[in-house]
VEXPA-35690 format. One record per atom (N, C-alpha, C): residue number from 1; residue in three letters; chain; atom name; x negated, y, z. Coordinates in Angstrom, 1 decimal. Each point is the difference from the previous one (the first is absolute). Example, Ala and Ser with C-alpha at 12.3 -4.5 7.8 and 13.67 -1.06 7.14 Angstrom:
2
{vodren 1 "ALA" "A" "N" {-13.2 -5.7 7.8}}
{vodren 1 "ALA" "A" "CA" {0.9 1.2 0.0}}
{vodren 1 "ALA" "A" "C" {-0.9 1.2 0.0}}
{vodren 2 "SER" "A" "N" {0.4 1.1 -0.7}}
{vodren 2 "SER" "A" "CA" {-0.9 1.1 0.0}}
{vodren 2 "SER" "A" "C" {0.8 1.1 0.8}}
This chain:
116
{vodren 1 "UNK" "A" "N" {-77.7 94.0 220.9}}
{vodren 1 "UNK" "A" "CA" {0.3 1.4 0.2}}
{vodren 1 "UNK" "A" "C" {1.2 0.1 0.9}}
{vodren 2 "UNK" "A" "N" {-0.1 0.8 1.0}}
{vodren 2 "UNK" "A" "CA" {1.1 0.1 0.9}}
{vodren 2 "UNK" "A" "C" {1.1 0.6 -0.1}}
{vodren 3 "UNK" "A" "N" {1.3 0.1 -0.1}}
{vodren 3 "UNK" "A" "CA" {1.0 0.4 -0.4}}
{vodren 3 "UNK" "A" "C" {-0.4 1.6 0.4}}
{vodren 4 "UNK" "A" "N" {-0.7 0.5 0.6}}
{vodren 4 "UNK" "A" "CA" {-0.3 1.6 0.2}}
{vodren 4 "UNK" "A" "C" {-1.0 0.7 -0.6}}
{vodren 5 "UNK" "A" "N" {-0.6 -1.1 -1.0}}
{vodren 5 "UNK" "A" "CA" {-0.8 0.2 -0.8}}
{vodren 5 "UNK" "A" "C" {0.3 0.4 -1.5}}
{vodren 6 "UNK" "A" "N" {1.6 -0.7 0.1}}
{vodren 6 "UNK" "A" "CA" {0.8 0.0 -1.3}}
{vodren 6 "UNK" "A" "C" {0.0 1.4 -0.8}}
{vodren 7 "UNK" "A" "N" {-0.1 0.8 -1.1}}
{vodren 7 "UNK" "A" "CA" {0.7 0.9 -0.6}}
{vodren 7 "UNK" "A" "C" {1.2 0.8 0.8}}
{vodren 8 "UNK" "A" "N" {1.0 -0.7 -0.2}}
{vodren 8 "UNK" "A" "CA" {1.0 1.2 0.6}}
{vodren 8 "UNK" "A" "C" {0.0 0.1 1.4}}
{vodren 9 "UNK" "A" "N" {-0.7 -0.8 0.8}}
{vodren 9 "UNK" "A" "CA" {-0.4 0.4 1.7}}
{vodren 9 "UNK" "A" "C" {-1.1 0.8 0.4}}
{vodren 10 "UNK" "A" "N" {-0.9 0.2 -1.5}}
{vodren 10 "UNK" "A" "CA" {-0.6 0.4 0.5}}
{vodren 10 "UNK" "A" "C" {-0.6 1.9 0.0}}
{vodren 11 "UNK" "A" "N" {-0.4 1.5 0.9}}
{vodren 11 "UNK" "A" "CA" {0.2 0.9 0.0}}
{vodren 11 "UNK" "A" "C" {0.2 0.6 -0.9}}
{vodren 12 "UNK" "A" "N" {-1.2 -0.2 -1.0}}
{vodren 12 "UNK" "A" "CA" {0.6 1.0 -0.9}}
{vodren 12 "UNK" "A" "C" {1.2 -0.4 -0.9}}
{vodren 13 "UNK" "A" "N" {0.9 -0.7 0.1}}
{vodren 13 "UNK" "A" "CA" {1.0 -0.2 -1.0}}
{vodren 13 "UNK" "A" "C" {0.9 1.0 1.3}}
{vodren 14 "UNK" "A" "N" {-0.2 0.4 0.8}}
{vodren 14 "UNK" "A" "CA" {0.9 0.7 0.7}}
{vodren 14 "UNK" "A" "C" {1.1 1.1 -1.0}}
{vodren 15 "UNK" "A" "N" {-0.9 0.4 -0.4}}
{vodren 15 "UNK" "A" "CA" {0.6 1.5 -1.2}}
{vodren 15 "UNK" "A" "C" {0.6 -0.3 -1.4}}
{vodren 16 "UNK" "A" "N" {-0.2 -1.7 0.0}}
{vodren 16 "UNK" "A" "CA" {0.8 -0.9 -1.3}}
{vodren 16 "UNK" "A" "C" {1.2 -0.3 0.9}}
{vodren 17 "UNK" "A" "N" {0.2 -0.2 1.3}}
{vodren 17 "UNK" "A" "CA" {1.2 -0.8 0.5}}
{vodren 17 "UNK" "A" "C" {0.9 1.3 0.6}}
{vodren 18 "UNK" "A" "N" {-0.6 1.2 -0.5}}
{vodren 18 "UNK" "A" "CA" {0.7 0.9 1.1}}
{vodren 18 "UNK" "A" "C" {1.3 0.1 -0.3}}
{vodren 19 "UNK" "A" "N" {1.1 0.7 0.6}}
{vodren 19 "UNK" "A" "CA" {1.5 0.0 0.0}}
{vodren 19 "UNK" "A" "C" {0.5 -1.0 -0.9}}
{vodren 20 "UNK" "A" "N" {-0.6 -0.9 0.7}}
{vodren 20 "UNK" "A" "CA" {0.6 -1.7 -0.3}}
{vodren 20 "UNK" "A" "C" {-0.2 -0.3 -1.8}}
{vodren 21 "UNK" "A" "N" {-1.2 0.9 -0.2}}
{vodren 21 "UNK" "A" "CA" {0.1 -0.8 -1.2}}
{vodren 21 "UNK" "A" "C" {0.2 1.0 -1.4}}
{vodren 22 "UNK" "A" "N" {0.5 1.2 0.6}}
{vodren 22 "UNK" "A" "CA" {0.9 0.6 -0.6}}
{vodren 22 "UNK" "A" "C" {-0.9 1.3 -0.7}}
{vodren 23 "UNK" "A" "N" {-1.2 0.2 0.4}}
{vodren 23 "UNK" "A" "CA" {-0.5 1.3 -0.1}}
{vodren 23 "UNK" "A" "C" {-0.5 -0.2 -1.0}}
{vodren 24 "UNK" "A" "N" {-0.9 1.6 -0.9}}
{vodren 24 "UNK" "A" "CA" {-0.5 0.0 -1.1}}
{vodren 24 "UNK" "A" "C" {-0.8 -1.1 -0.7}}
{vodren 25 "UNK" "A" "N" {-0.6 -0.2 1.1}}
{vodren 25 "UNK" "A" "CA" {-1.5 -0.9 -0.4}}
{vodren 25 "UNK" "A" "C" {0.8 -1.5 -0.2}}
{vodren 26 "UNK" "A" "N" {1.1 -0.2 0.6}}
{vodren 26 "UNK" "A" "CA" {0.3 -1.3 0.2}}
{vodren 26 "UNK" "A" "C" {0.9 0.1 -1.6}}
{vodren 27 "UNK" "A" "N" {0.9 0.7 -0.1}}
{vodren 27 "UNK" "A" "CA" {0.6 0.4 -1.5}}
{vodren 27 "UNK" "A" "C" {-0.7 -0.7 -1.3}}
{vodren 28 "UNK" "A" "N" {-1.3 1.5 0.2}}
{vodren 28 "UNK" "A" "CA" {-1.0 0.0 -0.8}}
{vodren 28 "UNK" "A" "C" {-0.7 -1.6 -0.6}}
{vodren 29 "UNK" "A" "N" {-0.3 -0.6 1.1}}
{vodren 29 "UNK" "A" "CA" {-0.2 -1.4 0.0}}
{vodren 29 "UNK" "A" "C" {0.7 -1.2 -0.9}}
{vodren 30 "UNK" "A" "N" {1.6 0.1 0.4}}
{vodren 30 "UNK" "A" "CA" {1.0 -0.6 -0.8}}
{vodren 30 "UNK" "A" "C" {0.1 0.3 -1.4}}
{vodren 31 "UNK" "A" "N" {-0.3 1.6 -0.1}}
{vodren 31 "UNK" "A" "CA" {0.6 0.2 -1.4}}
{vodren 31 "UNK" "A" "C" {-1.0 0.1 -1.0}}
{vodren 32 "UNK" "A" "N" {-1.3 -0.3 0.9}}
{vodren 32 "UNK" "A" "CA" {-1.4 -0.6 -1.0}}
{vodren 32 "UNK" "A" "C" {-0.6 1.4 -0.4}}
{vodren 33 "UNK" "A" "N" {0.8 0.9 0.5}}
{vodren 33 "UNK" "A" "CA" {-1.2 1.5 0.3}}
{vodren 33 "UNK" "A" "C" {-0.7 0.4 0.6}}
{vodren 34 "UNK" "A" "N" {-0.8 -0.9 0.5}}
{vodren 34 "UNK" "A" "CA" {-0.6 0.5 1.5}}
{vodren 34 "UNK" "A" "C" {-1.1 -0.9 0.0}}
{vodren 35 "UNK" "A" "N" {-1.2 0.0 -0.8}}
{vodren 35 "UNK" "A" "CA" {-1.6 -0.5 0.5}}
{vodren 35 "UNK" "A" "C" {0.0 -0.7 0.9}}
{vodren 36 "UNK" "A" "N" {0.1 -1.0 0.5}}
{vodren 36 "UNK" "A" "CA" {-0.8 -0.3 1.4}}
{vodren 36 "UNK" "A" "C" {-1.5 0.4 0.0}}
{vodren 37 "UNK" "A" "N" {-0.5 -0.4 -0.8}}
{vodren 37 "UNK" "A" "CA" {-1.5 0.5 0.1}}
{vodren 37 "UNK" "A" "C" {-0.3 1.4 1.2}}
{vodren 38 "UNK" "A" "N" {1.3 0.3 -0.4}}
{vodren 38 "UNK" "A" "CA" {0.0 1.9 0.4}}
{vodren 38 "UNK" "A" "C" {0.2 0.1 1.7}}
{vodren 39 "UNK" "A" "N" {0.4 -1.1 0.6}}
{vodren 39 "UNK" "A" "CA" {0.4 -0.1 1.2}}
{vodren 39 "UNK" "A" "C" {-1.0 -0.3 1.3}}
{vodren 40 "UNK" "A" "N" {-1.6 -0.2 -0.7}}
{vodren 40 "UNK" "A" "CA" {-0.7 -0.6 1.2}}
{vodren 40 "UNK" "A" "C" {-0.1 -0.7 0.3}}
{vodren 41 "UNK" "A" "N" {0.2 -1.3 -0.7}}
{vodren 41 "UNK" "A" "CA" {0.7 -1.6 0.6}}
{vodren 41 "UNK" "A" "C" {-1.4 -0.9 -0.4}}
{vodren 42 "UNK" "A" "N" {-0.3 -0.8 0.3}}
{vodren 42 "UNK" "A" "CA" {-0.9 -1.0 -0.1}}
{vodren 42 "UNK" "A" "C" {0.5 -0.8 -1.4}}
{vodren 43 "UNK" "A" "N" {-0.9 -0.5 -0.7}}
{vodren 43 "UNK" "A" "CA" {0.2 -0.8 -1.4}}
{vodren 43 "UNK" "A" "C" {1.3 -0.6 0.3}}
{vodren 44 "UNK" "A" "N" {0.3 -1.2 0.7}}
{vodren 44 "UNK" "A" "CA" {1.2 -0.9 0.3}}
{vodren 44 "UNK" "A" "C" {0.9 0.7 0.0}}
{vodren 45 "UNK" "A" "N" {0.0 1.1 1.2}}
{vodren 45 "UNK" "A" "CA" {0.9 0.8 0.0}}
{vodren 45 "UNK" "A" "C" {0.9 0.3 -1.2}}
{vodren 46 "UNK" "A" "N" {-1.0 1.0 -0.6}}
{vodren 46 "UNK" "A" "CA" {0.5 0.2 -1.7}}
{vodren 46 "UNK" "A" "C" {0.9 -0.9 -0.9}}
{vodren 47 "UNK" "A" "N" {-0.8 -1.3 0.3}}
{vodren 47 "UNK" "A" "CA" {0.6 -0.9 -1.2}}
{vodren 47 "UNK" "A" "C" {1.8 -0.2 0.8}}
{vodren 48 "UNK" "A" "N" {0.0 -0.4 1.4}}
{vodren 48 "UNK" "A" "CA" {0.7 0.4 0.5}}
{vodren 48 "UNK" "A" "C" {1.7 0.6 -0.2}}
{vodren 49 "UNK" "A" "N" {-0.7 1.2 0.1}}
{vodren 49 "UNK" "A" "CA" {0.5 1.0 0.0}}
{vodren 49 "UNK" "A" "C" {0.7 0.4 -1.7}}
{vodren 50 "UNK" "A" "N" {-1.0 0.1 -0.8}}
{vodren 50 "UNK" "A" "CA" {0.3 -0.6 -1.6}}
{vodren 50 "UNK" "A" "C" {1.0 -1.0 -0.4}}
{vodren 51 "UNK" "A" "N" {-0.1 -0.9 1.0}}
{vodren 51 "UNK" "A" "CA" {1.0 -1.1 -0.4}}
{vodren 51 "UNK" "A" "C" {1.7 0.0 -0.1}}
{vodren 52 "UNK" "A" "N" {0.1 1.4 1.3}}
{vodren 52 "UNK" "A" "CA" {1.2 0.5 0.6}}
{vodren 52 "UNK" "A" "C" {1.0 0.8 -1.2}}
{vodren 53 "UNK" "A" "N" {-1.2 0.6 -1.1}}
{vodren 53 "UNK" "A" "CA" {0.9 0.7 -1.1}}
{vodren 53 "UNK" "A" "C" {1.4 -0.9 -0.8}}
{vodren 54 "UNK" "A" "N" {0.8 0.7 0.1}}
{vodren 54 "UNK" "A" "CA" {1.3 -0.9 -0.9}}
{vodren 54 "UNK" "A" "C" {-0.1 -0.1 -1.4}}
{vodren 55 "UNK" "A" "N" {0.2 -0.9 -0.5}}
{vodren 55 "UNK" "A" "CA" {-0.3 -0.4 -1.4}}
{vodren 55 "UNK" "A" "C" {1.2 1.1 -0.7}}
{vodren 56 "UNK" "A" "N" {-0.2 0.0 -1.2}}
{vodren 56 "UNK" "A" "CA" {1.0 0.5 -1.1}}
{vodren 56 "UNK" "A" "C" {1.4 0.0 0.1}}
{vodren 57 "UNK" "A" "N" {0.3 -1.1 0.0}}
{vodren 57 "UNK" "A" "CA" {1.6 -0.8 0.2}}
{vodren 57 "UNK" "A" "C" {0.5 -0.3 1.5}}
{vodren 58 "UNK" "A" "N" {-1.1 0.7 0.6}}
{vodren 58 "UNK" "A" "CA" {0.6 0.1 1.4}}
{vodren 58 "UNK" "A" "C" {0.1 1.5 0.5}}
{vodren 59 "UNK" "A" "N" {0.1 1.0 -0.5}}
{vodren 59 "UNK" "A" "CA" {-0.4 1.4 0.1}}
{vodren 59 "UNK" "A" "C" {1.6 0.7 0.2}}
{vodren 60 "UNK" "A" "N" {0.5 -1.1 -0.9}}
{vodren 60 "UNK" "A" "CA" {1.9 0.8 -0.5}}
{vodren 60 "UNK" "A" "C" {1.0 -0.9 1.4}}
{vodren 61 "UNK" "A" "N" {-0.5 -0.6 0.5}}
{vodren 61 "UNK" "A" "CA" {0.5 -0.7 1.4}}
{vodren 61 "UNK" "A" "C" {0.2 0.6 1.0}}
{vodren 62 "UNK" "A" "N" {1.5 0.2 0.8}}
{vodren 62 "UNK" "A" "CA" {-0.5 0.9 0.9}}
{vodren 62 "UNK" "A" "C" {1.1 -1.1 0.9}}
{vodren 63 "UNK" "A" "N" {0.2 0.6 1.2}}
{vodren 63 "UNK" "A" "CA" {0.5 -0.8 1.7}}
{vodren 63 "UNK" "A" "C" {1.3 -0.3 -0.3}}
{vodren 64 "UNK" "A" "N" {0.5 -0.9 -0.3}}
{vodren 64 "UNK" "A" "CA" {1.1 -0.1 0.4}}
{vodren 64 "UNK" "A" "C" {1.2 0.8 1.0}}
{vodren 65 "UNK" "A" "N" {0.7 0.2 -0.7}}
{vodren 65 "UNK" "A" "CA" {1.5 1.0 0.6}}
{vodren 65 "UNK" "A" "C" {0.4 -1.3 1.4}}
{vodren 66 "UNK" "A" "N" {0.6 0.7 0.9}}
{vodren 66 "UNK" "A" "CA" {0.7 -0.7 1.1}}
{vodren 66 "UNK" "A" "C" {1.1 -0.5 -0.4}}
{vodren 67 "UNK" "A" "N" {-0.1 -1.2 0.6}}
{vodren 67 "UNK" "A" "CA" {1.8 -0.3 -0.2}}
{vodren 67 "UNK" "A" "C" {0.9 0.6 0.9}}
{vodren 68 "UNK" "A" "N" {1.0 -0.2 -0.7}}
{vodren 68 "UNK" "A" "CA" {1.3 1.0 0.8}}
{vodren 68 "UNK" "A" "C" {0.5 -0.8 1.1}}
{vodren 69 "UNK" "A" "N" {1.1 0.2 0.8}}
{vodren 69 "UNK" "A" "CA" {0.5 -1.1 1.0}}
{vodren 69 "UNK" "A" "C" {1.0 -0.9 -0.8}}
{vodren 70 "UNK" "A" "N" {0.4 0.4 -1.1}}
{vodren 70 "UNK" "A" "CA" {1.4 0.1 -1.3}}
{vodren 70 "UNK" "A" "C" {-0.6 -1.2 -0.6}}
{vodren 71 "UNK" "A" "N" {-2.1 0.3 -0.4}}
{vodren 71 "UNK" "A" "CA" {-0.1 -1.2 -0.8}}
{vodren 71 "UNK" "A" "C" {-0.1 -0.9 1.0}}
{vodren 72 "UNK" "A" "N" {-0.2 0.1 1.3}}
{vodren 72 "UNK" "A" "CA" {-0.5 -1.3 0.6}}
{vodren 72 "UNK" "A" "C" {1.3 -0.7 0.0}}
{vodren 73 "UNK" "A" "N" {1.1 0.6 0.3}}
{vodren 73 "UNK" "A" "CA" {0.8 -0.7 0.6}}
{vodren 73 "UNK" "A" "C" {1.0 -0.6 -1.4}}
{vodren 74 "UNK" "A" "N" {-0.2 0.9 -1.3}}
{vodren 74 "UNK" "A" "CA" {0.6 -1.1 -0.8}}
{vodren 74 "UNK" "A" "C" {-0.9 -1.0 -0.5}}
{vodren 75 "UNK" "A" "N" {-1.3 0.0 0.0}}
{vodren 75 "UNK" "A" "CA" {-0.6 -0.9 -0.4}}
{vodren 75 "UNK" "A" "C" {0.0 -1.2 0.7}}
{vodren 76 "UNK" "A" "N" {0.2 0.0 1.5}}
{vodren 76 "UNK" "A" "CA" {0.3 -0.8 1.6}}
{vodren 76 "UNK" "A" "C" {1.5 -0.9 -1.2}}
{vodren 77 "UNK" "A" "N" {0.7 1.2 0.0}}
{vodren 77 "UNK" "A" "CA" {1.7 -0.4 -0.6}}
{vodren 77 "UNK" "A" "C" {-0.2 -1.2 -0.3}}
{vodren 78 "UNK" "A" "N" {-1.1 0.5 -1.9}}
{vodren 78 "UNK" "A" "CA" {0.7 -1.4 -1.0}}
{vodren 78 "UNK" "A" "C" {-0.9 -1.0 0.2}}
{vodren 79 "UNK" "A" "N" {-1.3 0.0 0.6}}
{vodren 79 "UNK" "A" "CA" {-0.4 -1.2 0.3}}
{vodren 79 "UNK" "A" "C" {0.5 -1.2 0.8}}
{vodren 80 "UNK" "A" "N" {-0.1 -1.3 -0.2}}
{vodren 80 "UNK" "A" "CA" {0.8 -1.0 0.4}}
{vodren 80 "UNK" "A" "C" {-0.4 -0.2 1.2}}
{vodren 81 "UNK" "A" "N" {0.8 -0.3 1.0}}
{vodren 81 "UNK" "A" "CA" {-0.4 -0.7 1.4}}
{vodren 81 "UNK" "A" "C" {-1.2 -0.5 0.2}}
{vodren 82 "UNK" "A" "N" {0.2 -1.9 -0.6}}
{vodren 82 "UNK" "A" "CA" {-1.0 -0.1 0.3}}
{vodren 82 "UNK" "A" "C" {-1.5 -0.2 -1.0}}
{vodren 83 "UNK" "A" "N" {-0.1 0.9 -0.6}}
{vodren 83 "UNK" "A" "CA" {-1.0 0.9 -0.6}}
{vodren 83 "UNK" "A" "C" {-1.5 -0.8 0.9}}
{vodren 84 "UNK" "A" "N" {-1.0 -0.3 -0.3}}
{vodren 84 "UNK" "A" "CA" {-1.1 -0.2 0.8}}
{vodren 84 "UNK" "A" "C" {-0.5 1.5 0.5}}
{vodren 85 "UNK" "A" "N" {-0.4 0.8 0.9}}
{vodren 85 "UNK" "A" "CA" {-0.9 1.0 0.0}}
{vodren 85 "UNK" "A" "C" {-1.4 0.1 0.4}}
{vodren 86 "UNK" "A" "N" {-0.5 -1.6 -0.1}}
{vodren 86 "UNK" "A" "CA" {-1.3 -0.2 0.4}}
{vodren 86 "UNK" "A" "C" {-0.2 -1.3 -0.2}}
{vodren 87 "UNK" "A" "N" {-1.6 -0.5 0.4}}
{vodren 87 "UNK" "A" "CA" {-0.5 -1.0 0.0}}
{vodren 87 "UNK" "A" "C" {0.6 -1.0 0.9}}
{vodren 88 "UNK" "A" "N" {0.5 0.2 0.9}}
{vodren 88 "UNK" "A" "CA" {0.1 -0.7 1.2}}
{vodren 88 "UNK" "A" "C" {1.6 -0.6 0.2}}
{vodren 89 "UNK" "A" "N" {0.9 0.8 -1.3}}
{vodren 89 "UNK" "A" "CA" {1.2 -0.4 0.1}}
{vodren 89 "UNK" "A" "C" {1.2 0.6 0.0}}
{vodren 90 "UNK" "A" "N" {-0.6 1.1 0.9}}
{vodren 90 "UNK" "A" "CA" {1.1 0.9 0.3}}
{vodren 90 "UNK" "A" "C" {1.2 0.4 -0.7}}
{vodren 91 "UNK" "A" "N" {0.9 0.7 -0.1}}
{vodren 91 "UNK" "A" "CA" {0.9 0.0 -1.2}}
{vodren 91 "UNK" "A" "C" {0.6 1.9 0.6}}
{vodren 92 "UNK" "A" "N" {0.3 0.2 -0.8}}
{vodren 92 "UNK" "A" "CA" {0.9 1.5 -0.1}}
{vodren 92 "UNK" "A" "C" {1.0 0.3 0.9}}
{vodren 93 "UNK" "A" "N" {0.6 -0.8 1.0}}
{vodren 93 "UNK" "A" "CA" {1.1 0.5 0.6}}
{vodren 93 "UNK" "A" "C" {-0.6 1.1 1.3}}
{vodren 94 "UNK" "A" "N" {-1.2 -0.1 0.3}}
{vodren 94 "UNK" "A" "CA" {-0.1 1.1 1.1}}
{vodren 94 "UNK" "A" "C" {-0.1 1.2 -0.8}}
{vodren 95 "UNK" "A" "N" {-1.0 -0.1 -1.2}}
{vodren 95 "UNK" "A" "CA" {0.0 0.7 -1.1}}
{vodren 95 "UNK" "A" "C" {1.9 1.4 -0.1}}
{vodren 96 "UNK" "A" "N" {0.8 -1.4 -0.9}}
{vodren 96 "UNK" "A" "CA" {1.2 0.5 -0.1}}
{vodren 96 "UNK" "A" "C" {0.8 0.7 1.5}}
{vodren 97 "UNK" "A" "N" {0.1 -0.4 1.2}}
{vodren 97 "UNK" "A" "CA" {0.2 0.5 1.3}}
{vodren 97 "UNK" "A" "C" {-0.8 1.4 0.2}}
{vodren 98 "UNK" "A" "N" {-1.0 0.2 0.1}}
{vodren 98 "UNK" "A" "CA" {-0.7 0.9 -0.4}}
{vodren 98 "UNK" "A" "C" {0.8 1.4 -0.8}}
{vodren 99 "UNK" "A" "N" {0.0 -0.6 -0.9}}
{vodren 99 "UNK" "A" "CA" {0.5 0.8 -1.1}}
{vodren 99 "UNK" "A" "C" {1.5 1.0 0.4}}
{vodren 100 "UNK" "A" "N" {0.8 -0.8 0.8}}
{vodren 100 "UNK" "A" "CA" {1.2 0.4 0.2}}
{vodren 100 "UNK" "A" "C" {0.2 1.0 0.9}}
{vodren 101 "UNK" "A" "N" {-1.5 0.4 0.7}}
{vodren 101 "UNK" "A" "CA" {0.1 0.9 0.8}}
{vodren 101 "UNK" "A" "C" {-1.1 1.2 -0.4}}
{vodren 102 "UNK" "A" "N" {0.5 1.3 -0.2}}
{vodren 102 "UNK" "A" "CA" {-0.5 1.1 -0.8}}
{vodren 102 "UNK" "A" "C" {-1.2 0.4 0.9}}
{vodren 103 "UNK" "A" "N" {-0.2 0.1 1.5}}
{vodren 103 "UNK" "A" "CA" {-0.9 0.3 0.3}}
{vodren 103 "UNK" "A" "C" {-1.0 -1.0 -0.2}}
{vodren 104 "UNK" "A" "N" {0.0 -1.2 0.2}}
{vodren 104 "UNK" "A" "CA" {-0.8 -1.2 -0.3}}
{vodren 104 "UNK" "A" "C" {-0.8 0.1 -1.5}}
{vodren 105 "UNK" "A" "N" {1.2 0.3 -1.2}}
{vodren 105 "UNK" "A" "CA" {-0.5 -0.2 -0.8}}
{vodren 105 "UNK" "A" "C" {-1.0 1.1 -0.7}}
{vodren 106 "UNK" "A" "N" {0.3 1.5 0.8}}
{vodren 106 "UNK" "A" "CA" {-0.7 0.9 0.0}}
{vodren 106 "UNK" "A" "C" {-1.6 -0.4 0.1}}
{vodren 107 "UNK" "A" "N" {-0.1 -0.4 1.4}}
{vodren 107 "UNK" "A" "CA" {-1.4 -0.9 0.4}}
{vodren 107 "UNK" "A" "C" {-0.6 -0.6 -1.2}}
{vodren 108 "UNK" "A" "N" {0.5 -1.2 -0.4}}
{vodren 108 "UNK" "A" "CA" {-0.5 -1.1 -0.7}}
{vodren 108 "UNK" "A" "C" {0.1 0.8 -1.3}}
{vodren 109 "UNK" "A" "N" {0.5 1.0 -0.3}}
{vodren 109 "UNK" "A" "CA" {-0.2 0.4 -1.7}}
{vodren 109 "UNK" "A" "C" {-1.8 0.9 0.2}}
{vodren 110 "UNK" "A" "N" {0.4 0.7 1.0}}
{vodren 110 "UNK" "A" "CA" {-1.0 0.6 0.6}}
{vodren 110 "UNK" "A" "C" {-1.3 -0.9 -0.1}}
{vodren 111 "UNK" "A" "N" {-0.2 -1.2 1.0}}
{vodren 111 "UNK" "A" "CA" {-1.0 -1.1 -0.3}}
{vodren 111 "UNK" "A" "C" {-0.4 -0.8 -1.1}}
{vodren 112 "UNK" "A" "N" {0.8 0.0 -0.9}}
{vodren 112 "UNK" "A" "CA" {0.1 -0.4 -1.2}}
{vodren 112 "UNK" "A" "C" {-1.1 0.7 -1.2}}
{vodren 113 "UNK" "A" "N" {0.8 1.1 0.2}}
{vodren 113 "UNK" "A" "CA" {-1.2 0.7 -1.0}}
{vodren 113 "UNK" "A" "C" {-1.5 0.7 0.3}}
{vodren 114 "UNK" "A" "N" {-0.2 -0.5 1.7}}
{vodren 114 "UNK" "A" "CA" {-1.2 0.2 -0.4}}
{vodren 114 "UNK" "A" "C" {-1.3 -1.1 -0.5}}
{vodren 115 "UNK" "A" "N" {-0.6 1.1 -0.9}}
{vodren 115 "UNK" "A" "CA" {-1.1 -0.9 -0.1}}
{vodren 115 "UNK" "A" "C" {-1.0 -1.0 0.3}}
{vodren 116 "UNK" "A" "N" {-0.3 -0.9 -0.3}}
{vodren 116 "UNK" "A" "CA" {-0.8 -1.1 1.0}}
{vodren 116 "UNK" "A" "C" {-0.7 -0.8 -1.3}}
């Protein structure tokens, strides 16, 4: 199957992906109100699409708040120098430098919390 053949590439999910995700039908879907059957979609589709609903104990879950520039930079504070911050070795001091400067740390609190 070719990646344009996939489910969410393909047209008719258009009106599932519309305003990024955000629209009724796409709601409807997560919060397990919403048939797929109801949508027009081919069998796969459905099961699909079905799969997408959020379970029970994931329903009361919601986005995470942003961090402030206050938490980045005291959290920067009490961590130790040389702290690992990765696989490869690195350690915290660009981390902590970073920190000491309010526009900088605006940025990285900003990249921090988003989602990935």
């Amino acid at each position: 199957m070719y990646a344009e053949e996939r489910p969410p590439t393909r047209v008719e999910f258009n009106k599932i992906l519309a305003e990024h995700g955000t629209s009724e039908v796409a709601i409807g879907i997560l919060e397990g109100t919403l048939d797929p059957s109801t949508l027009g979609l081919d069998e796969n589709a459905v099961k699909f699409i079905g799969g997408l609903a959020r379970r029970q104990d994931e329903k009361p879950l919601t986005t995470p708040r942003q961090m402030s520039t206050a938490e980045f930079q005291a959290a920067m504070k009490v961590t130790h120098e040389d702290t690992s911050s990765s696989a490869s070795g690195l350690h915290y001091t660009l981390w902590k430098a970073v920190a000491e400067d309010k526009d900088l740390s605006e940025i990285h609190a900003i990249m921090i919390s988003l989602p990935f």
